[in-house]
Each structure stands twice: as C-alpha cells, then as structure tokens.
C-alpha positions in Angstrom: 0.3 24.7 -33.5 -0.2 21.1 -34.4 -1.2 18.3 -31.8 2.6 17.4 -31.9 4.0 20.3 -30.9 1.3 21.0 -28.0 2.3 17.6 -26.8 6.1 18.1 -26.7 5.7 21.8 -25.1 3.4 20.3 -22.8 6.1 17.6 -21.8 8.9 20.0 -21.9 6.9 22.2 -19.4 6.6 18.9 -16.9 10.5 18.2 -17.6 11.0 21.8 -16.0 8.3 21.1 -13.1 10.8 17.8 -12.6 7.4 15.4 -13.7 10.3 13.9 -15.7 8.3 9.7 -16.0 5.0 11.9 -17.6 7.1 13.8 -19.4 8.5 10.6 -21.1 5.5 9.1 -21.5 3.8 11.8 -23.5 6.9 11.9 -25.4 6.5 8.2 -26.5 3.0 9.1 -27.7 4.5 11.7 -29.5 6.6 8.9 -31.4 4.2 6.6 -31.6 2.4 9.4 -33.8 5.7 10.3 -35.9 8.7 8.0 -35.2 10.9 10.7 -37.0 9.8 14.0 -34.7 13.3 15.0 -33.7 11.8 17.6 -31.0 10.3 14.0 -28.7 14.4 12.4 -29.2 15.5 15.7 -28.1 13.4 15.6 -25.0 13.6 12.2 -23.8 17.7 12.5 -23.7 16.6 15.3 -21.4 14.1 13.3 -19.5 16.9 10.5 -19.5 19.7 12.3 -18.4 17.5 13.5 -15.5 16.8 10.5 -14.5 20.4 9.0 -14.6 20.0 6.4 -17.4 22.8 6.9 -20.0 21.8 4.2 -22.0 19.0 5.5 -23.2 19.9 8.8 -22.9 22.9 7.8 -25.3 20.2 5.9 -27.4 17.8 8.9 -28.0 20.0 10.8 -28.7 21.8 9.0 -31.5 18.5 7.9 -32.7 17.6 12.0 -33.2 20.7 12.6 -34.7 19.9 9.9 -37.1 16.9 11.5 -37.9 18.8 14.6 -38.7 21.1 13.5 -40.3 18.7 12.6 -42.7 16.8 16.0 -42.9 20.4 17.7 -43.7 21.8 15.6 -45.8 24.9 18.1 -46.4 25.2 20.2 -43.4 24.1 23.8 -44.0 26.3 26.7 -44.2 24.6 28.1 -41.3 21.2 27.5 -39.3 19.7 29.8 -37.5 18.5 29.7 -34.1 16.1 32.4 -34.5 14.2 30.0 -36.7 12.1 27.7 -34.0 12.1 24.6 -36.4 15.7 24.6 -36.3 16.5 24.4 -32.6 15.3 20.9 -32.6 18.0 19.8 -34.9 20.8 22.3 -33.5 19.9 20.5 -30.1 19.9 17.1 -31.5 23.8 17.6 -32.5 24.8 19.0 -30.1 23.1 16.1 -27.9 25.0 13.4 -30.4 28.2 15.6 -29.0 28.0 15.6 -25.5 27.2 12.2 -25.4 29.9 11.4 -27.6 32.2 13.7 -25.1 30.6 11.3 -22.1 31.7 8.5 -24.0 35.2 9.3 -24.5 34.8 9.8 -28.1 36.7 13.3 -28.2 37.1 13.4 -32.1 33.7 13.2 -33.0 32.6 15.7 -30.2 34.9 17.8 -31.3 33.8 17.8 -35.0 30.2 18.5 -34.0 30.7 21.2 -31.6 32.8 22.7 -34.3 30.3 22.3 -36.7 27.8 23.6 -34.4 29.5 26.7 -34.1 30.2 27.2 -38.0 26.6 26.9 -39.0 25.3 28.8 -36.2 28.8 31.2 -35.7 26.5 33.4 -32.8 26.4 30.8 -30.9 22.7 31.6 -29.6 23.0 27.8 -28.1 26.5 27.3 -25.7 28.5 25.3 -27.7 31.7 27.3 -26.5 31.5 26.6 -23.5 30.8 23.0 -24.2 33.7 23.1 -26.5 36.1 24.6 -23.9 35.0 22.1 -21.3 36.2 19.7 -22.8 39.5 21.5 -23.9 39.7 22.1 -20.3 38.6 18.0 -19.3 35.7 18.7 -18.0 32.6 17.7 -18.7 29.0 18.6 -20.1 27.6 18.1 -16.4 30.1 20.2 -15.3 29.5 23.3 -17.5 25.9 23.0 -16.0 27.1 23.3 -12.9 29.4 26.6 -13.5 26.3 28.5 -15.2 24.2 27.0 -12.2 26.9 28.7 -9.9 27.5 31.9 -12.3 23.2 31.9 -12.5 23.2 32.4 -8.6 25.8 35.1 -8.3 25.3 36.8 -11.5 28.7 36.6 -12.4 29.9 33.9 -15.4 33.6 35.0 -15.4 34.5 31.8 -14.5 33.3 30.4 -18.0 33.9 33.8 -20.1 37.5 33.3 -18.9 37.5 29.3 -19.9 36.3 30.0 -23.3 39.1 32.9 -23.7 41.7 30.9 -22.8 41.0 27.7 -24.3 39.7 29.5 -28.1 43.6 31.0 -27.3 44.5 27.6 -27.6 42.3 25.6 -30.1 40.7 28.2 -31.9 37.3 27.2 -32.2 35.2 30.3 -32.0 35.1 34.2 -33.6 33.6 36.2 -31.0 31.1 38.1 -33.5 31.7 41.7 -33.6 28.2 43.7 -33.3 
C-alpha cells in the first residue's frame, strides 16, 4: 500500500471514531500530495457532511466527480465493486447524485443513480434505495436514517418495500437473479 492510501484509511478510520477536523486535515495532505486522488474528495464530503457544511461538502464532491469524469471519459459498461480501485469512483458519482438530489437538481440525480446502477447492476453500493427515496421525496439523510432504524431491529422491510414499490413505478432496477 502506498503512503496515499495509508493516509486516507487512516483518515477514514478517524471519520468512523467521529475525529471528523483530523480526519480532514490528513485528507488535505493527501491532496496536497496528488490534487487528483478521488479517494481524499470522497472522504472530505464525508467529513463535510458530518460536520454540517454543504458548501463544501457540495464542493468536494463536484471537484471528485470532476476528477472522474476525467478518468472515464465514456462511462464503462459496468464497474465492479469487487474491484477496490473502483469504489472510489462508484462513490464519487454517487456523491455528485445525492448532492445534486439535496440541491433540487432531480434530473441529474436521477441520471447518475441510474447510471450507477447500469454499470454496477448488483448494486453492491445502495443506489436503490437512494433512487427510491427520492421517487418517494425523501431524501439521502433520510435513507440513512431507515437503515439506521432497520440496523437496530434487524428488519429493512421498510426500505425492501420502498424500492418494490417505487422500481413498480419508475423501473429503475433488475433485481439480479442468483
């Protein structure tokens, strides 16, 4: 592992101990090193949207998505999650979506969680429930808060049920078969 990637596990690990202003800064270092390391974008919208700023949550996040754009200049038929350098760039979308969602920019959130979901069609990352949210007006935040809820009584019904019915109406995912 190179001293990058030591440096954003290390600052992901203090995001999840909520250490979210250290976390940040070793982030920055990590740009300061590589202004084009999608992984440190990715995690300083996290840090950021812990700590309640929006702007820059909003700017790191388009900044990564930027960044990746560039990478994939024509989107892939599929990504796979399995593959650890791709989570980076699966996260940065779907961050450029959710804030786009926050933003009231529905078409554009709507095209990337669709995309999201045709590249990656096992959806090893969410995005259906993301997707049916917002089908169902509510919001990123909110889907949090239902798997927090379905996490602390073992039972995610709630949001199997939401993607059911909203895929009924806007089909947007293919349930793989196994």
């Amino acid at each position: 592992m190179n001293k990058k990637d030591e440096m954003y596990y290390d600052a992901m690990d203090l995001l999840n101990e909520d250490e979210v202003e250290e976390a940040i800064e070793i982030l920055q270092e990590i740009l300061k090193m590589d202004m084009d390391f999608v992984p440190a974008y990715v995690g300083l919208a996290a840090g950021f949207r812990e700590l309640g700023n929006f702007k820059k949550e909003r700017e790191c996040a388009n900044l990564g998505f930027e960044i990746t754009k560039k990478m994939f200049p024509v989107w892939p038929k599929r990504i796979e999650w399995g593959i650890m350098d791709n989570r980076a760039y699966m996260r940065s979308i779907c961050d450029k979506a959710t804030i786009s969602q926050i933003s009231g920019d529905r078409k554009t959130s709507e095209e990337l969680y669709r995309l999201l979901l045709k590249m990656n069609p096992n959806d090893n990352q969410g995005i259906r429930y993301l997707i049916a949210g917002m089908f169902a007006s509510l919001g990123p935040k909110d889907i949090d808060d239902m798997f927090d809820e379905g996490n602390a009584k073992q039972d995610w019904s709630k949001l199997r049920k939401m993607v059911i019915d909203q895929n009924k109406k806007h089909n947007f995912w293919k349930e793989p078969k196994y």
